[in-house]
C-alpha positions in Angstrom: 0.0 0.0 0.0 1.5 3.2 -0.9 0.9 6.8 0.1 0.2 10.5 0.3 3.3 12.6 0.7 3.2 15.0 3.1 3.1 18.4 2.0 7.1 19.7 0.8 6.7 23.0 2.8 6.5 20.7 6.5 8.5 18.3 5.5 11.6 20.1 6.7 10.1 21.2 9.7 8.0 18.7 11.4 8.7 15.1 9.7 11.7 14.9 12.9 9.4 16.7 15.4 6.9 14.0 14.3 8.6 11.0 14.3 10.0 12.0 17.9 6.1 12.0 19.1 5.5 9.1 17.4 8.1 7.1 19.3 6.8 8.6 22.6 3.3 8.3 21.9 4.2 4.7 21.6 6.4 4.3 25.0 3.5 5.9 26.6 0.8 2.9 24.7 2.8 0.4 25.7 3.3 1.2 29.3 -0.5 1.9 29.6 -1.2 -1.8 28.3 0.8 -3.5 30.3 -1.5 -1.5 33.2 -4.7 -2.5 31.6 -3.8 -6.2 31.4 -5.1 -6.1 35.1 -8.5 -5.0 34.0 -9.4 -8.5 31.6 -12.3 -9.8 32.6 -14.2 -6.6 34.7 -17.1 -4.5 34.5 -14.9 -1.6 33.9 -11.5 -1.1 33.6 -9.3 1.3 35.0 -10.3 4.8 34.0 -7.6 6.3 34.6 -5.3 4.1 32.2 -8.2 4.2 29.3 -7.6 8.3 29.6 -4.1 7.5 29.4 -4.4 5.5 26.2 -7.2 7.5 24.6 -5.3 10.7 24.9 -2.3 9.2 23.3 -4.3 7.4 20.4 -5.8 10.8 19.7 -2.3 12.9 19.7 -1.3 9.3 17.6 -4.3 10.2 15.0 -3.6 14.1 14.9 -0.3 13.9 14.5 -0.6 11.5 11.4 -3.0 13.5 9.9 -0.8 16.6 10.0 1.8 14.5 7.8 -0.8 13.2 5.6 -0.5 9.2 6.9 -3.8 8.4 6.5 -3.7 4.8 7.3 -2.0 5.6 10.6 -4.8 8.0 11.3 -7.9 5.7 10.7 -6.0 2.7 12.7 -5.7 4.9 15.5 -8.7 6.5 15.0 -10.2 3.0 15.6 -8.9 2.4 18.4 -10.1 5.4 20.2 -13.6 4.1 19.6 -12.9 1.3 21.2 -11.5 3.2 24.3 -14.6 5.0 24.0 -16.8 2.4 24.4 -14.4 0.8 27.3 -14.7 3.7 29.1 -18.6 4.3 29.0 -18.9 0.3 29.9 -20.8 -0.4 26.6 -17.8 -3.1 26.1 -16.1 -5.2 28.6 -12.2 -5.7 28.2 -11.2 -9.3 27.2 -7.8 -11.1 26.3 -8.5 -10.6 22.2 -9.4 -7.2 23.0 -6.3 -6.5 24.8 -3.9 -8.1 22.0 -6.1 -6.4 19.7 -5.1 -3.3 20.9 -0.8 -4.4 20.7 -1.8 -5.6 17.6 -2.8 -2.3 16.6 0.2 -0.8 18.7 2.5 -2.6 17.0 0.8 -1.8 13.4 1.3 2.0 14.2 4.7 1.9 14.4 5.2 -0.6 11.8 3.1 2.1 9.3 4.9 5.3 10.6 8.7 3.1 10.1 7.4 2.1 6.9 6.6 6.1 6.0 10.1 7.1 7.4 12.2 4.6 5.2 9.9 5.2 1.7 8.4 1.4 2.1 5.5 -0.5 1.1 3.0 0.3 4.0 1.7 -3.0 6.0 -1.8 -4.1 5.7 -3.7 -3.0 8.7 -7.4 -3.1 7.8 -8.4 -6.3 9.0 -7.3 -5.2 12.8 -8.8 -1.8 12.5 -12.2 -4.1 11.2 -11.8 -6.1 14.0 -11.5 -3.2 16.4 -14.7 -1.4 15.6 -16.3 -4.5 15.6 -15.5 -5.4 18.9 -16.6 -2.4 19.9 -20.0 -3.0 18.1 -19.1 -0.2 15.5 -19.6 -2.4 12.6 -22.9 -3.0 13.3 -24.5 0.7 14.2 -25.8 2.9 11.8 -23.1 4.5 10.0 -22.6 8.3 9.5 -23.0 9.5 6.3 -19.5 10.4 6.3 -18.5 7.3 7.4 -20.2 5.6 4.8 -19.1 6.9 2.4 -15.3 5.9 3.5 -16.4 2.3 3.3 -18.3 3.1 0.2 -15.0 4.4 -0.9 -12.6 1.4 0.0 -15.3 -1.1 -1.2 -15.1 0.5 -4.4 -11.2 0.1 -4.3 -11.6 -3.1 -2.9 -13.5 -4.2 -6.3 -10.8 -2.9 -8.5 -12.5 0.4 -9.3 -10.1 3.4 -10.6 -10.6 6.2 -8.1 -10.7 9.7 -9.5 -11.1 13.1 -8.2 -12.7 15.6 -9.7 -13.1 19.3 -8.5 -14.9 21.8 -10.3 -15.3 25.4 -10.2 -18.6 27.2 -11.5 -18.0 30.3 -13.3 -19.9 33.1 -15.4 -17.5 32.0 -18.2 -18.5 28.4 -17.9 -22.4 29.0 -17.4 -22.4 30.9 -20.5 -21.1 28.0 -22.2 -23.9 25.7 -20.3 -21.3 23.9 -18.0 -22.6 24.0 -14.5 -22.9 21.7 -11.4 -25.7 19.5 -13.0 -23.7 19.3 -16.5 -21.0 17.7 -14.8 -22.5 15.5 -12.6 -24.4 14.3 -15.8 -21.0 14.1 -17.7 -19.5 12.6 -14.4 -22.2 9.7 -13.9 -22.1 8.1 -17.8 -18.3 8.2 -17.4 -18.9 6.1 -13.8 -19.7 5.9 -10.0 -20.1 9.0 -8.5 -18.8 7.7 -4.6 -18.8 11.0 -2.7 -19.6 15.0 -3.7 -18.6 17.8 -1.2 -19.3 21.5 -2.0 -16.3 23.6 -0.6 -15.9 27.2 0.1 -12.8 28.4 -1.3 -12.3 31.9 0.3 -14.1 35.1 -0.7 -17.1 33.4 -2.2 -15.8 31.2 -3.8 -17.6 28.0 -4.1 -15.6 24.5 -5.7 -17.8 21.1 -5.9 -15.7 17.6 -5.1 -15.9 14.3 -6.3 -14.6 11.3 -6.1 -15.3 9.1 -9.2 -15.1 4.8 -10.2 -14.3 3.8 -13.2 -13.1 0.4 -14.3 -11.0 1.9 -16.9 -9.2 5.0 -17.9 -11.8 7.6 -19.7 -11.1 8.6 -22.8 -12.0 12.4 -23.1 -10.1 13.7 -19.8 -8.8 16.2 -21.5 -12.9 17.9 -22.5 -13.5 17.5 -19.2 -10.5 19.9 -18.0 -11.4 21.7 -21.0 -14.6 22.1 -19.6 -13.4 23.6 -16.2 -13.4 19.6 -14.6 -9.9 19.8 -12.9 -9.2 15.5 -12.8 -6.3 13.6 -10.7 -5.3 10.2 -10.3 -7.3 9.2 -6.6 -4.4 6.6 -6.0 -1.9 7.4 -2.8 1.8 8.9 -4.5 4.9 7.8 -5.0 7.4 7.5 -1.9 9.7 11.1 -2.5 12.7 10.2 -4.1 15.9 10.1 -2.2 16.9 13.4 -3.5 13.8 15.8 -1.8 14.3 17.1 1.4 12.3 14.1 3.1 15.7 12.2 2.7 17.5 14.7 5.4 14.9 12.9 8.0 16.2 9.1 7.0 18.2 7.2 8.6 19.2 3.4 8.2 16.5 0.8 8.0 18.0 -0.9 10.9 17.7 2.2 13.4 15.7 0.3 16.2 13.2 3.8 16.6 11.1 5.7 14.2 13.0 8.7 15.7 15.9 9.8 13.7 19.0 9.4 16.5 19.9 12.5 16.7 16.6 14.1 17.7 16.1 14.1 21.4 13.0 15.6 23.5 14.4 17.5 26.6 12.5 18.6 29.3 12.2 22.5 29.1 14.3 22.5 33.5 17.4 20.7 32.1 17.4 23.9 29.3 17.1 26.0 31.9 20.2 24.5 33.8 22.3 25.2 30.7 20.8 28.5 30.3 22.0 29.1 34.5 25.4 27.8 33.3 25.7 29.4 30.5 25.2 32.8 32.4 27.7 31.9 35.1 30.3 31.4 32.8 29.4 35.0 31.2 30.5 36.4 34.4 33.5 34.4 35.1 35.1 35.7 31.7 34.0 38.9 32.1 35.8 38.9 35.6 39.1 37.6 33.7 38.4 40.4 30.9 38.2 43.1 33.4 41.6 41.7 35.2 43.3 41.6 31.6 42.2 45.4 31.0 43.5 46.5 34.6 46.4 44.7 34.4 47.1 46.2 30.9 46.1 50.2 32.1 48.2 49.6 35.4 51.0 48.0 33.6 51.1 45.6 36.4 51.3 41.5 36.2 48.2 40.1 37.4 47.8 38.4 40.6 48.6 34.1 40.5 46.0 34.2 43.4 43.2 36.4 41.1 43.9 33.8 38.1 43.3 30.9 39.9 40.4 31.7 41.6 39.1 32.3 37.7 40.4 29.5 36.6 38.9 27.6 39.5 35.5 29.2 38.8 35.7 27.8 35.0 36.5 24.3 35.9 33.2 24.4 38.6 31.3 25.7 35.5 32.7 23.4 33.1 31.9 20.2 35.3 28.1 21.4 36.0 28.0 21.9 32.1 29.8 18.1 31.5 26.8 16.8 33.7 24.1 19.0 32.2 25.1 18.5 28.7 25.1 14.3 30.3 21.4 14.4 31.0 19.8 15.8 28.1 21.3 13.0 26.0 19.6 10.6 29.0 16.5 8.9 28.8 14.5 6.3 30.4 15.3 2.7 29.7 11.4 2.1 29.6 11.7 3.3 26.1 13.2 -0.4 25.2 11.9 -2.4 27.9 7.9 -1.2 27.0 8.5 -3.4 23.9 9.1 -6.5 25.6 5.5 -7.2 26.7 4.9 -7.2 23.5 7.5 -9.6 22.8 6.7 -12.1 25.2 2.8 -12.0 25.0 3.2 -12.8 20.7 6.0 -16.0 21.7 3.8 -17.0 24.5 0.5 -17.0 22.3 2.3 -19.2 19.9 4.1 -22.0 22.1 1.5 -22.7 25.1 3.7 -21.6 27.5 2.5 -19.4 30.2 5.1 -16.8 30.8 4.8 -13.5 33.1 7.4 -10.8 31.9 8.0 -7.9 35.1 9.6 -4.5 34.4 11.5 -3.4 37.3 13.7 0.0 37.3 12.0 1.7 34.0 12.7 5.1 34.8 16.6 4.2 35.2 17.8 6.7 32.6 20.9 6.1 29.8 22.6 7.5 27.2 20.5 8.2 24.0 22.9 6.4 21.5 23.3 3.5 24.2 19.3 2.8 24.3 19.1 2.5 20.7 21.7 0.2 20.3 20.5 -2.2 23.1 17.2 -3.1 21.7 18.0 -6.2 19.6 20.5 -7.4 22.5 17.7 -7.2 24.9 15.9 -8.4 22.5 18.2 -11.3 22.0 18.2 -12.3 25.5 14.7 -11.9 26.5 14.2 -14.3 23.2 16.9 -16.8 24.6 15.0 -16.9 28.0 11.5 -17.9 26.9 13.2 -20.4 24.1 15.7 -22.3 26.5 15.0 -21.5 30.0 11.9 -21.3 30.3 10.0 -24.9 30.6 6.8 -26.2 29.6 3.7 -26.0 32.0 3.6 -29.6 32.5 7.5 -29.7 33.1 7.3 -27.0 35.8 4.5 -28.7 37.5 6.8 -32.0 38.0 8.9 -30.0 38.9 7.3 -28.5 42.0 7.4 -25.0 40.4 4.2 -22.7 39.9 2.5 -23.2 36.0 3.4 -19.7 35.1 7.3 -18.7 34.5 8.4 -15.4 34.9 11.0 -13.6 33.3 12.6 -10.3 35.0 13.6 -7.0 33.1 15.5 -4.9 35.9 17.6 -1.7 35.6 19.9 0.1 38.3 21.6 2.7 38.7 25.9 1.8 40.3 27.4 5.2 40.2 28.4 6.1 37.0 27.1 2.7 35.4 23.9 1.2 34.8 22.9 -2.6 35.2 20.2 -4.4 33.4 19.6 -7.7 34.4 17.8 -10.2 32.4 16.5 -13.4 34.4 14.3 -16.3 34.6 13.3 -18.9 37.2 13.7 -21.7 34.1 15.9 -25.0 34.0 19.4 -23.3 34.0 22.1 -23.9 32.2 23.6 -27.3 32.5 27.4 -26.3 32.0 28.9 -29.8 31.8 26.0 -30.8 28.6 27.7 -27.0 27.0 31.1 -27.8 27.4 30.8 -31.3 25.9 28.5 -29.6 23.0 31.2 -27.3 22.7 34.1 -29.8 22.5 32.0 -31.5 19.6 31.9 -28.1 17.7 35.4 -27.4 17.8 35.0 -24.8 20.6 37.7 -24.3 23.1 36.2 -24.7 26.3 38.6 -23.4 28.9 39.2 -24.7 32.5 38.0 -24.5 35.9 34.7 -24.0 34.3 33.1 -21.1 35.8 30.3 -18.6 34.7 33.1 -16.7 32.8 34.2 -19.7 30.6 30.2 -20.7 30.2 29.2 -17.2 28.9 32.5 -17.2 26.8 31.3 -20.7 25.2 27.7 -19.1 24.9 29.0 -16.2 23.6 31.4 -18.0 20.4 29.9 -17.1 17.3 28.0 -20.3 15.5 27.2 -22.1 19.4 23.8 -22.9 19.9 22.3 -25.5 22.3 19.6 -26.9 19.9 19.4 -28.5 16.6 16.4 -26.9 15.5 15.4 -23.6 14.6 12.3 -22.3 16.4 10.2 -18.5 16.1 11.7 -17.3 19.3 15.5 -18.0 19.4 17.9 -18.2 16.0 20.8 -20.9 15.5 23.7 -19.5 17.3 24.1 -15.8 16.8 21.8 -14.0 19.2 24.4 -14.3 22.3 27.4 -13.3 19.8 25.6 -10.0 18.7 24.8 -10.0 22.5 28.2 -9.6 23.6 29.3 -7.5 20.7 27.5 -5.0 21.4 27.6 -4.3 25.1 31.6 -5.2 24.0 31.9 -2.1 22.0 29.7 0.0 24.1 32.4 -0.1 26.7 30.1 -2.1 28.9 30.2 -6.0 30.4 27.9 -9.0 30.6 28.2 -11.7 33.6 26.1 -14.9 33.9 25.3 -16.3 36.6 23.2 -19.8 36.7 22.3 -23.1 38.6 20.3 -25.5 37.1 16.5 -26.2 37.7 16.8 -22.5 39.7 17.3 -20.2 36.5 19.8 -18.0 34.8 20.4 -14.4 35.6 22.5 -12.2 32.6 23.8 -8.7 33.5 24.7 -6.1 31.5 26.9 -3.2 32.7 27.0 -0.3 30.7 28.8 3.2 31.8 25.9 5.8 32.2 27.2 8.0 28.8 30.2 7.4 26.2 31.1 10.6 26.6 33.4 11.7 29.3 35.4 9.3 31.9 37.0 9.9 35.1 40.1 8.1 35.0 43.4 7.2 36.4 46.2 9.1 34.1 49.4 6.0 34.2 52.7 5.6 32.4 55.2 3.0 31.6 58.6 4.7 30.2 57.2 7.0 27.5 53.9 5.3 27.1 51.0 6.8 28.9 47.0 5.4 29.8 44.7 5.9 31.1 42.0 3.4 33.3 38.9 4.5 33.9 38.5 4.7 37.6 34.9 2.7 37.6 37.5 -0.3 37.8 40.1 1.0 40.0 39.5 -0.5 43.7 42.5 0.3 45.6 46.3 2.1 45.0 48.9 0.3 47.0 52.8 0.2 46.7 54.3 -3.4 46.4 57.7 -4.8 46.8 59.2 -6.5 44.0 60.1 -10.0 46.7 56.5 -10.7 47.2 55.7 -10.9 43.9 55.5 -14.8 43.0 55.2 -16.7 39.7 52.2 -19.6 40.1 51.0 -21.6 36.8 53.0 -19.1 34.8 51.0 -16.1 36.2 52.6 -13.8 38.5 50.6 -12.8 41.9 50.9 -11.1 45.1 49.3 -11.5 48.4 46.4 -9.7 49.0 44.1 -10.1 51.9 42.9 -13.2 52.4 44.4 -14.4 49.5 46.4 -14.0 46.4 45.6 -11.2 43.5 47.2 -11.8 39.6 49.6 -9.3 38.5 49.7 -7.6 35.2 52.7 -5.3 34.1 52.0 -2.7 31.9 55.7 -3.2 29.9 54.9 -6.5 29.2 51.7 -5.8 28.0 52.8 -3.1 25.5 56.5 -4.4 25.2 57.9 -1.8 27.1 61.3 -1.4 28.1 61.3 -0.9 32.7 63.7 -0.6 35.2 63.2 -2.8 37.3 62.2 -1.5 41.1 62.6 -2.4 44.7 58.6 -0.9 45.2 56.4 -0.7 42.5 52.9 1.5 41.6 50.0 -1.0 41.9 46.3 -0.2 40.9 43.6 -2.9 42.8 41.6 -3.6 38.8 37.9 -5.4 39.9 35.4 -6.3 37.8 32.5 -8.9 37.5 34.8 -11.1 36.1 37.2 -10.6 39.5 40.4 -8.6 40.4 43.9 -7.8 38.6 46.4 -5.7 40.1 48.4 -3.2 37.1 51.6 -2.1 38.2 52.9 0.9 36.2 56.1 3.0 36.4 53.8 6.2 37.7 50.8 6.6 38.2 50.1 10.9 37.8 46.8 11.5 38.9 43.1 11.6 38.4 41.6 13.9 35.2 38.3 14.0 33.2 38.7 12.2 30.2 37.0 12.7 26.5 36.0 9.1 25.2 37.1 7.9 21.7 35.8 4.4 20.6 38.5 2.4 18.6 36.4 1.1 16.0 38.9 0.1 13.2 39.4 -3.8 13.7 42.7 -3.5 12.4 44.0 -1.4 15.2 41.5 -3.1 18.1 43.7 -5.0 20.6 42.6 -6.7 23.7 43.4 -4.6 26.8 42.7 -1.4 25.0 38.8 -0.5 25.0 39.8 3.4 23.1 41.9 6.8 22.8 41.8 10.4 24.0 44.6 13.0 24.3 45.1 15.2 27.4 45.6 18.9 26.1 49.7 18.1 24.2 47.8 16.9 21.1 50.1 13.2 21.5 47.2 10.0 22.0 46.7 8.2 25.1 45.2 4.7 25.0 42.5 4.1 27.6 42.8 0.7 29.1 39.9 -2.2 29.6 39.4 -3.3 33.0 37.4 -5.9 31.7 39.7 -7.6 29.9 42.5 -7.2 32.4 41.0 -9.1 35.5 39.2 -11.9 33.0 42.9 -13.0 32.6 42.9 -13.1 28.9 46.1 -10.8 29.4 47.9 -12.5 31.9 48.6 -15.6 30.5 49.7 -14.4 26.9 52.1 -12.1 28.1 53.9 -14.0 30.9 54.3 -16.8 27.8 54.9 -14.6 25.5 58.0 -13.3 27.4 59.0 -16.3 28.2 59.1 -17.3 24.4 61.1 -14.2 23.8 64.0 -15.4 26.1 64.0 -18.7 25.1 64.4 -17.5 21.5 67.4 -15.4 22.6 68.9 -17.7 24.3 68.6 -20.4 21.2 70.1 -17.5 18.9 73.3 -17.1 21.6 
């Protein structure tokens, strides 16, 4: 199905604005049905959460009619009338009703993507038939106007070609003997006359409307225009083509929201923080411009004192403007979990299995970009649970377990990083049936097996745990894109699982890319930096207590022993060697490392530079920034360096080295 263009002069202007409503207007939906659920099966249902929906729907339907979606406007307009009737108890709420309404959820925003990317527009009649005749619409008496919409899509329907037709009286034309009842004469051998609408112009001027059916093309068009009969083509355009100024609003078909990423919708307080800020730092320059132009009248230096209470006053400013600038790229994390209801209702519907999904932690907030690229991981995982953790109703009753699984969707807030969990009270994950499925593959399957070397074996590109493919999970790939992804977002996942309990996966993702606070290191003439999220403890060590065990060098620390990783191995560094040496405490979810570096300068704010290039990506090193001298500085990966896939490589690797030396002596 194709459609109307919206008109070029909004384009431009509102087609963002309007996708940006479209995706909240659908956050807000979702949310709202998830409420209703509650109300299946009673007299009336919540009032306050039909409002909510209602009023949504109906920004939904205005807002589409501004751009000219039609289709988009009628669906929604459908399911306002159903609201309607909900809310005046002329309909009770049931389960078909209720997934008649995601249905239609789900429609919308398929309609309003397929709009953005210049697609063919999904079908959505039947479910807006089914809606208004669940709501007993179908069978009232129909407006006029109303009718004469179905009278329209009938004729469509039957393979009629549509036509409208506007004419204009005149004195000219009446002369001539062309007036309303001429045309309509000339209008009804030609076809079907559907609809005709008199319409005032503006300063008397009167046009008359119609919309014709033909079965073919007429042949004498061009007497009717002749004769003052202005005809068009009643069939919906074109998409624009990629050159019009529609294309500025596209982005990628595989953007997970109808909103173009770089459109945000900030709350009108976090503006006026900036605007605070903003003002603040107008004073503190003018305060360093008035010292300047005494200093240059008086021909006196300028007080150290006097500069760096400026300069003290800037950095204060700066900071609040960092963490300003922070939350208006931050949004709630509802945005992606809202769609997993969704998710879970349509798998559960088609498998048998009764499955309860619960949202915990919505209003968590995260970094714009970050959301949008964690839908299809979540999406992944929340797949993976229902499809292999989740057991069968009669397999949970032998079990001793209630019917009904549940799946958990949390978010919280750890300082400057945000965890979602993703668990389930399923079968767990039997790690000795994965590692000999692994060994059968040709995976490496590493030793003690832990949760780290079980997620590493889920996580190998081409692993699955089934043979067949299934709607809800794929053959091997969702865990890999999993761990990707939260990879290259600077984040971490952990597992943790026991079987017949469940499985729990957490993601830890730093609150924005942005800016870091970090440790500032160096190793000769090599300097890092380690963000201090993973920096425990600083501590000075002697050189005698550090011991060699399986090939790994470690220290004692508290109760126990804590692996060692030297920065001049790890970057081939040439170093002194040191009766005491600088230590950083490294912990993780994966456990602790100690780094010991030649000097370790300080603490600074850092400006965050992915390392995308594959070429260049190393492990150990998660990006780049540069500290005012213009030279690079790598930013270390706490991750990596206490999951001991350092360690071991570069205590063999060194080893190798001597051995080779020695051979060539």
């Amino acid at each position: 199905m194709k459609l109307d263009s919206p008109p070029p002069e909004i384009r431009a202007e509102l087609l963002d604005d309007f996708y940006a409503e479209c995706d909240e207007h659908l956050a807000n939906i979702r949310e709202a049905l998830a409420l209703l659920e509650q109300s299946i099966g009673k007299a009336q249902a919540d009032l306050r959460v039909l409002e909510e929906l209602f009023r949504n729907f109906h920004s939904f339907k205005g807002i589409s009619a501004l751009v000219g979606l039609r289709p988009a406007e009628e669906l929604a307009h459908a399911a306002e009338d159903f609201l309607r009737e909900l809310s005046r108890g002329r309909a009770t709420l049931t389960i078909s009703g209720l997934e008649l309404l995601m249905s239609a959820t789900q429609k919308l925003e398929q309609t309003v993507a397929a709009f953005r990317s210049r697609t063919e527009l999904p079908e959505n009649r039947s479910v807006m038939h089914a809606l208004r005749e669940i709501a007993g619409m179908e069978s009232r008496p129909k407006t006029e106007a109303s009718g004469q919409e179905t009278e329209i899509e009938t004729a469509r329907g039957d393979g009629l070609v549509l036509w409208k037709c506007t004419f204009v009286p005149s004195r000219e034309l009446d002369s001539r003997g062309v007036n309303v009842n001429s045309v309509r004469a000339r209008l009804s051998a030609a076809g079907e006359i559907l609809r005709a609408t008199p319409q005032v112009l503006g300063e008397g001027v009167v046009a008359f409307e119609f919309i014709l059916g033909t079965r073919e093309t007429p042949g004498d068009i061009a007497e009717w225009e002749a004769g003052g009969i202005k005809v068009e083509l009643l069939e919906h355009s074109p998409p624009p083509d990629p050159g019009t100024e529609m294309s500025s609003a596209v982005e990628p078909a595989h953007s997970p929201f109808i909103a173009p990423s770089h459109v945000v919708r900030v709350d009108l307080n976090k503006l006026d923080d900036l605007m605070r800020i903003a003002g603040e730092m107008v004073i503190q320059r003018s305060r360093f411009d008035q010292q300047l132009r005494t200093a240059e009248r008086s021909r006196t230096p300028i007080s150290l004192e006097s500069l760096q209470e400026v300069n003290n006053a800037f950095g204060r400013s700066l900071r609040e403007l960092r963490q300003s600038l922070m939350r208006v790229r931050l949004v709630p994390v509802a945005e992606i979990f809202a769609r997993m209801p969704f998710v879970v209702r349509d798998l559960a519907r088609d498998s048998g299995k009764e499955v309860a999904l619960k949202l915990e932690g919505q209003q968590t907030e995260l970094d714009k970009y970050l959301i949008e690229r964690l839908k299809d991981p979540l999406l992944h995982l929340v797949r993976n649970a229902f499809s292999h953790a989740v057991e069968s109703r009669e397999e949970r009753i032998a079990a001793g377990k209630p019917p009904a699984a549940t799946i958990w969707l949390c978010a919280s807030s750890r300082g400057d990083a945000v965890l979602i969990d993703v668990k389930d009270d399923g079968r767990g994950i039997d790690a000795e049936a994965v590692a000999r499925r692994a060994a059968r593959m040709g995976i490496g399957v590493n030793q003690p097996l832990d949760s780290a070397a079980l997620l590493k074996i889920l996580c190998s590109p081409g692993f699955s745990t089934r043979d067949d493919v299934d709607r809800a999970a794929g053959r091997g790939v969702g865990m890999a894109v999993v761990y990707n992804t939260v990879r290259e977002l600077g984040g971490s996942i952990t597992l943790e699982t026991e079987v017949g309990k469940g499985t729990k996966f957490t993601l830890r993702l730093p609150l924005t890319l942005a800016v870091s606070e970090s440790f500032i290191v160096s190793c000769g003439e090599q300097t890092c930096a380690i963000p201090q999220t993973f920096v425990s403890e600083v501590l000075q060590v002697d050189e005698q207590s550090i011991r060699t065990v399986n090939r790994v060098e470690v220290i004692p620390y508290r109760s126990g022993v804590l692996p060692i990783v030297r920065l001049s191995k790890m970057f081939r560094l040439p170093s002194k060697a040191k009766e005491r040496n600088n230590l950083l405490v490294l912990s993780s979810e994966r456990g602790s490392a100690g780094l010991i570096v030649d000097r370790i300068h300080g603490q600074r704010e850092v400006v965050v530079r992915a390392i995308r290039d594959k070429l260049v990506q190393v492990p150990g090193v998660i990006g780049a920034t540069e500290l005012g001298d213009g030279r690079p500085v790598l930013i270390l990966d706490g991750e990596v360096l206490t999951s001991g896939a350092i360690r071991p490589h570069s205590v063999e690797t060194s080893q190798a080295v001597k051995r080779k030396e020695t051979h060539g002596k």
